[in-house]
N, C-alpha and C positions, 0 to 999 in steps of 0.2 A: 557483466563487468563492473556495474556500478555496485551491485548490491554486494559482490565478493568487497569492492573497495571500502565502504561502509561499513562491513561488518571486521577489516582489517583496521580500521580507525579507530580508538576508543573515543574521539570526541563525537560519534554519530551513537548514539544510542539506539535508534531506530529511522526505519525508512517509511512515509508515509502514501500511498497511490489513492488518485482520484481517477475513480472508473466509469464511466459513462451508463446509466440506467439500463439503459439497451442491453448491454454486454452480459450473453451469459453464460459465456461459458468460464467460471473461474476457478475451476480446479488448480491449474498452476500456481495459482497465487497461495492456495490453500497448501498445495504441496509444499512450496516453499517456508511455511510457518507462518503467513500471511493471515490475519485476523481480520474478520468485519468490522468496522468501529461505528459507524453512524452514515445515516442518509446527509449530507450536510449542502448547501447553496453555495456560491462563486460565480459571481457578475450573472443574478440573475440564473445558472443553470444549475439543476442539480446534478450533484454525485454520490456514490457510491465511497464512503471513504474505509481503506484498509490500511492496518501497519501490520510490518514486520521489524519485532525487534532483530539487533544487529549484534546484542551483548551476549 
């Protein structure tokens, strides 16, 4: 519901997900249009970070 909302907004360009290391099953996200972007840190843990643009 959020990412239909998002990609009905033009002021959302795209949606960003931080996914936890562990996680592995990401087919879904892939299905969606969801790209890998970078290993990146937040307070200390790492993640997994993906966008999907919304344009």
């Amino acid at each position: 519901m959020a990412i239909d909302f998002a990609k009905a907004d033009a002021r959302i360009p795209f949606v960003t997900f931080l996914l936890p290391p562990s996680r592995r099953h990401l087919r879904g996200f892939q299905r969606l249009g969801a790209r890998f972007v970078a290993e990146v840190e937040h307070e200390g843990a790492g993640f997994l970070k993906y966008r999907l643009d919304t344009a």
